[in-house]
Wavefront OBJ file of the C-alpha trace (Angstrom):
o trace
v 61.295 -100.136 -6.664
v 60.421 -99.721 -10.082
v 62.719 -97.501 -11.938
v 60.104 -97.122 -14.585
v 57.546 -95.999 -12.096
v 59.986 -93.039 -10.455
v 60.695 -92.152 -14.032
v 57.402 -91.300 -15.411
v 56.873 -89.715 -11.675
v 59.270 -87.579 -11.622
v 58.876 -86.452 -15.190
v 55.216 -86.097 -14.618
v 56.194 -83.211 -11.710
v 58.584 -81.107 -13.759
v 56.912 -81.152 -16.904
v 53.737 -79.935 -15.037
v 51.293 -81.715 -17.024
v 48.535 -81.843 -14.654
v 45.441 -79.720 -15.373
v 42.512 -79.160 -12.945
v 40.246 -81.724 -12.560
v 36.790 -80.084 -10.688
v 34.438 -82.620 -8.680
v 30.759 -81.707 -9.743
v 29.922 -81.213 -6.178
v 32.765 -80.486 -4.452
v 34.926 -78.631 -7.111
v 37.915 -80.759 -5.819
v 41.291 -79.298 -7.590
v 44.027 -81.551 -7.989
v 47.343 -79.971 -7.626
v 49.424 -78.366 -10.323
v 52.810 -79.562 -9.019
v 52.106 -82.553 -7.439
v 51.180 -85.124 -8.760
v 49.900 -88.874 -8.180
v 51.743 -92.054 -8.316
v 51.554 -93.412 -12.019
v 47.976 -95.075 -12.848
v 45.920 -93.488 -9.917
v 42.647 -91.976 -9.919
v 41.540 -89.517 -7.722
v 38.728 -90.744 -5.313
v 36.713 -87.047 -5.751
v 33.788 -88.029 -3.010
v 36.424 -88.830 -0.394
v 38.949 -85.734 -1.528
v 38.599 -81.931 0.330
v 39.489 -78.760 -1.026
v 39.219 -75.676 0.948
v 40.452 -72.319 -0.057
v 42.592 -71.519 3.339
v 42.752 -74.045 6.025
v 45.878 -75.230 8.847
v 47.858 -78.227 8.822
v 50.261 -79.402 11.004
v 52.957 -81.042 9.402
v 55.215 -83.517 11.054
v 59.259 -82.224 10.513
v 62.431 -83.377 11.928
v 65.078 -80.505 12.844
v 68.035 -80.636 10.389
v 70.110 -79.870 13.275
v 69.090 -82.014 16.130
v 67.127 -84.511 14.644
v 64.553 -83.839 16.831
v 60.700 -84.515 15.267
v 58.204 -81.158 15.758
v 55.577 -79.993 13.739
v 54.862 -76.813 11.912
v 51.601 -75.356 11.778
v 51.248 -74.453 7.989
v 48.542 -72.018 6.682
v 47.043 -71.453 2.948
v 45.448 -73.034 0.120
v 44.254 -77.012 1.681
v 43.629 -80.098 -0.294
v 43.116 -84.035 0.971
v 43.337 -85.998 -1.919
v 42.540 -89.818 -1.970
v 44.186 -91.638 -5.022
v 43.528 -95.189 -5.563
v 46.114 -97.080 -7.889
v 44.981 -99.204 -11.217
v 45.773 -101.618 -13.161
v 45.361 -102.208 -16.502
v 42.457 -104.533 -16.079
v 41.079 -102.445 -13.779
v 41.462 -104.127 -10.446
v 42.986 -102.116 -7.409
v 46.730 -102.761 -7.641
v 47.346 -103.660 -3.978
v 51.023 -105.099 -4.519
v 52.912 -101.531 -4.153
v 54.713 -101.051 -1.010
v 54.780 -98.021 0.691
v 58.725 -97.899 0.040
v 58.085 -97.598 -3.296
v 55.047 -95.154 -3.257
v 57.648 -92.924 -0.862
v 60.173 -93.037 -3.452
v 58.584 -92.358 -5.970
v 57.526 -88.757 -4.838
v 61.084 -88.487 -2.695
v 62.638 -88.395 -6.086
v 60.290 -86.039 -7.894
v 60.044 -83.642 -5.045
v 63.714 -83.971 -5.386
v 64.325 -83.149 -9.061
v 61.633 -80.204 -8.555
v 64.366 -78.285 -6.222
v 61.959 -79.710 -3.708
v 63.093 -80.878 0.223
v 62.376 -83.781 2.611
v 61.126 -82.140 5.667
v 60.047 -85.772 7.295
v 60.484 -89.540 6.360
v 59.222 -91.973 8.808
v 58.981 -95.732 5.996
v 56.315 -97.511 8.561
v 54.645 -93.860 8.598
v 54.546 -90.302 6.605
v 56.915 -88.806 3.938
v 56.761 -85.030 4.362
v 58.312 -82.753 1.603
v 58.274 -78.907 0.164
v 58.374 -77.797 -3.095
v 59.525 -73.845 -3.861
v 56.514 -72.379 -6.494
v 57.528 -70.010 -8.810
v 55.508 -67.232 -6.890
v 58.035 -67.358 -3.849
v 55.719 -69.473 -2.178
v 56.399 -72.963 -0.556
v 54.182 -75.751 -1.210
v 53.846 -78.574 1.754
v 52.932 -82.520 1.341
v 52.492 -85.258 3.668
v 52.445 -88.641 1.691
v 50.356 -91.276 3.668
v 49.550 -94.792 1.926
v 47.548 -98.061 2.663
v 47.912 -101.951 2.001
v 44.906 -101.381 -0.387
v 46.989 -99.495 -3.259
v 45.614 -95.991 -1.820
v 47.436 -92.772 -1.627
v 46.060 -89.646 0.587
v 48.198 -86.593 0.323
v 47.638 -83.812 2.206
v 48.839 -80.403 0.678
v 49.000 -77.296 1.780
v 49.980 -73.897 -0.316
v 51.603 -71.701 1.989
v 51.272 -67.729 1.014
v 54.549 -66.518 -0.716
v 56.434 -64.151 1.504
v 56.275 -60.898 -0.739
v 59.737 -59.472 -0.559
v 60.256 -55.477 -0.463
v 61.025 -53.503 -3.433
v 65.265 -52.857 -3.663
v 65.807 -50.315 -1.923
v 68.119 -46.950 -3.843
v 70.904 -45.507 -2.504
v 68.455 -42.358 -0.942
v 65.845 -44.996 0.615
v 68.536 -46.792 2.370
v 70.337 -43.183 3.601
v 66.996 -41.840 4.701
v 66.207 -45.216 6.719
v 69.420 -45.010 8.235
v 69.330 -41.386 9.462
v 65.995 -41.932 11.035
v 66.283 -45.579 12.156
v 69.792 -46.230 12.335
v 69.181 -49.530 10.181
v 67.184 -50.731 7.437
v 66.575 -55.112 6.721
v 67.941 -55.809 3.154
v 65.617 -58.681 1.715
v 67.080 -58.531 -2.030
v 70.739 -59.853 -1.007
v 70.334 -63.253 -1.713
v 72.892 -66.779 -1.425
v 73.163 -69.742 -1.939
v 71.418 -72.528 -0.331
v 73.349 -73.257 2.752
v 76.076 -71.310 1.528
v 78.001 -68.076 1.068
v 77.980 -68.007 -2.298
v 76.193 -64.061 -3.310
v 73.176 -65.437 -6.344
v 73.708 -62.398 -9.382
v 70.189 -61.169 -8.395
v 71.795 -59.408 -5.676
v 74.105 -57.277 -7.845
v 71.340 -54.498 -8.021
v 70.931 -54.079 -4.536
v 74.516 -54.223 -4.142
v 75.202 -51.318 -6.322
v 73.074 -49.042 -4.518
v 74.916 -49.510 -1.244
v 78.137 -49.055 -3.143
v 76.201 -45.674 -4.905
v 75.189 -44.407 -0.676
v 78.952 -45.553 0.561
v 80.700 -43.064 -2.375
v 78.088 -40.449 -2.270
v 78.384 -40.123 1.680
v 82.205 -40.442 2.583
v 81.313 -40.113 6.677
v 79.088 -43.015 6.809
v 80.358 -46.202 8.451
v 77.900 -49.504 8.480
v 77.929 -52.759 9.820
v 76.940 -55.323 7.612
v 74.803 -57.974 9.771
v 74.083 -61.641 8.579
v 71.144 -63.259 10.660
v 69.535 -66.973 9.481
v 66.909 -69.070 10.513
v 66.887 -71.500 13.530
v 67.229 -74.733 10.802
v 70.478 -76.216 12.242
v 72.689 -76.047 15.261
v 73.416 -72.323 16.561
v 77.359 -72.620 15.975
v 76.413 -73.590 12.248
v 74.323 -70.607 11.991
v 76.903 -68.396 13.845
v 79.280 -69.321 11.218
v 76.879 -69.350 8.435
v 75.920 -65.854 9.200
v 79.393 -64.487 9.907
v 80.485 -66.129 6.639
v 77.499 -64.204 4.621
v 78.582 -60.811 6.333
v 81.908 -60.867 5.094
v 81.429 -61.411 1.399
v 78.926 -58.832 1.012
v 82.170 -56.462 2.658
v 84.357 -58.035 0.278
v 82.007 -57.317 -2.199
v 81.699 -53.815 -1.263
v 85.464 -53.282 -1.069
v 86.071 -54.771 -4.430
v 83.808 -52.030 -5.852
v 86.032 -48.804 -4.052
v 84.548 -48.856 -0.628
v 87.088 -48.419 2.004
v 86.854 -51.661 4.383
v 88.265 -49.330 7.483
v 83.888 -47.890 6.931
v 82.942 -51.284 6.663
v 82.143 -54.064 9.722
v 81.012 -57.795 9.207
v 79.094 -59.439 12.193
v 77.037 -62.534 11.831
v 74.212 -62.542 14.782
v 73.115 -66.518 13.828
v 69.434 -67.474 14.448
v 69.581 -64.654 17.851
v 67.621 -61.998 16.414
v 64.850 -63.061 14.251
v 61.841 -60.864 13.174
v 59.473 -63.559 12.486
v 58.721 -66.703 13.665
v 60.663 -69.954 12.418
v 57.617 -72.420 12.959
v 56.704 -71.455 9.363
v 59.113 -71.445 5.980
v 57.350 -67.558 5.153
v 58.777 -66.930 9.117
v 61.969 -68.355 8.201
v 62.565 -66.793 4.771
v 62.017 -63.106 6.753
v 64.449 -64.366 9.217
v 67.135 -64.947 6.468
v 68.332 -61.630 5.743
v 70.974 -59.144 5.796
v 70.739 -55.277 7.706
v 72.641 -52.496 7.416
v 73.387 -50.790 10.620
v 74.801 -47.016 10.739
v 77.733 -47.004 13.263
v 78.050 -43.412 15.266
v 81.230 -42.842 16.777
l 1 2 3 4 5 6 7 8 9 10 11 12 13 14 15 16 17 18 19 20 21 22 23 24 25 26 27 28 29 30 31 32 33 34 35 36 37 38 39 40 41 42 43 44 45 46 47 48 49 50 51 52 53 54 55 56 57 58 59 60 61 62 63 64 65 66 67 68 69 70 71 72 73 74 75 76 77 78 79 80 81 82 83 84 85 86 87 88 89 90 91 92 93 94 95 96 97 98 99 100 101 102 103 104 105 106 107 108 109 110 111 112 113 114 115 116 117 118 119 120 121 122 123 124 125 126 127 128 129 130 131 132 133 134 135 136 137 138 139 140 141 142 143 144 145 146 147 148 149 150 151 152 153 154 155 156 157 158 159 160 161 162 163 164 165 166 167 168 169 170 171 172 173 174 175 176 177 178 179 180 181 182 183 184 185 186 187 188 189 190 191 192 193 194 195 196 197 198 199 200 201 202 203 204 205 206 207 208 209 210 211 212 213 214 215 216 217 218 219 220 221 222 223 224 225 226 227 228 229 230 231 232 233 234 235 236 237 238 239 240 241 242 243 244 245 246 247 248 249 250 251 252 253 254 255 256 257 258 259 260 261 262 263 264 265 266 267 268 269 270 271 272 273 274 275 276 277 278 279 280 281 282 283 284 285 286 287 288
């Protein structure tokens, strides 16, 4: 592989230099984020854009390596990029290696995630989008120095407002529990991300300004990885937001950690909007 090539690829990506190109009859958009290996030209007669379509996307499971696919829903393009060279002749002498590479490592340096690599095959990746959103990709490339990539904007998830300390005590009264999207770690970790701190506070705020209440803190993930892993994972994410609590004057005899894994979700996990409602941590009131 060309280092050359992944380095103007990759800087291509995160600089986000692309701009809209419109077919005259088919308005065909190329994509903001991702872009085409160096030197191609979109092929605008044989490229699709529709405004919400359904792909399924080929995936392997993290945890048991076992190849699915996830139906994906949103904003649909099918691009066809043909490679050039200077003289302008067809370059036909890039493998597919190198093609997959090449958008590996600027998925990669975008935050982005392999989802699916298959080198006599497809390359599937995600890239996060600044609106919360996930972006999908599946890479496909022929012996003729073509590139069709098939990408799919999935809808952001739109998380719920924090929630005060008089939200959260009126939830609990009525319902017992209330699902805390605005506690946030990080990625495969449980590491709290400072954007939690606000939502934080306000349980600390409803802990000190209602000395009988007793809650246990839940941790629930996705079903990405083996159910022990989540288990832990979860468990793992409980406890630090009760250490966090106690550090701030809560008394940890008010205070229970339980991680419930991938066994409760609320949404489906065929879809990374699913999944991302799935991550999450609830507050349950605890009655004697």
């Amino acid at each position: 592989m060309k280092r050359t090539a992944l380095f103007v690829m990759a800087t291509l990506l995160v600089c986000l230099l692309a701009s809209p190109v419109a077919g005259a009859a088919d308005d065909i958009l190329e994509h903001p984020l991702i872009r085409p290996f160096p030197g191609s030209i979109l092929a605008k007669n044989l490229s699709k854009y529709v405004a919400f379509e359904a792909f399924d996307f080929p995936v392997r499971d993290p945890g048991s390596g076992k190849r699915e696919k996830i139906n994906v829903k949103g904003e649909y393009r099918r691009l066809l990029y043909e490679v050039y060279r200077e003289d302008g002749q067809r370059n036909k002498d890039i493998s597919r290696l190198e093609f997959f590479e090449n958008f590996k490592a600027a998925a990669l340096e975008q935050g982005g995630e392999v989802r699916s690599e298959d080198p006599q095959g497809l390359l599937v990746f995600t890239l996060p989008r600044e609106d919360g959103g996930i972006t999908w990709c599946q890479v496909e490339t022929t012996t003729l120095g073509q590139t069709y990539l098939t990408i799919v904007d999935e809808k952001p998830f739109t998380r719920s407002l924090t929630f005060g300390p008089a939200e959260m005590k009126t939830a609990l009264d009525e319902d017992g529990r209330i699902i805390l999207y605005d506690i946030l770690f990080d990625y495969d970790k449980a590491i709290l991300q400072q954007s939690s701190d606000k939502q934080l506070q306000h349980i600390v705020t409803l802990m000190m300004k209602n000395p009988e209440l007793r809650i246990e803190v839940q941790g629930h993930t996705d079903s990405q990885g083996s159910d022990d892993y989540n288990l832990d994972l979860s468990q793992r994410r409980a406890e630090t937001v009760v250490e966090y609590l106690s550090l701030f004057g809560v008394a940890e005899d008010r205070l229970t950690a339980r991680g419930y894994g991938e066994s409760e979700p609320v949404d489906t996990n065929d879809t990374e909007a699913g999944r991302v409602k799935n991550r999450r941590v609830e507050l349950v009131r605890i009655d004697d």
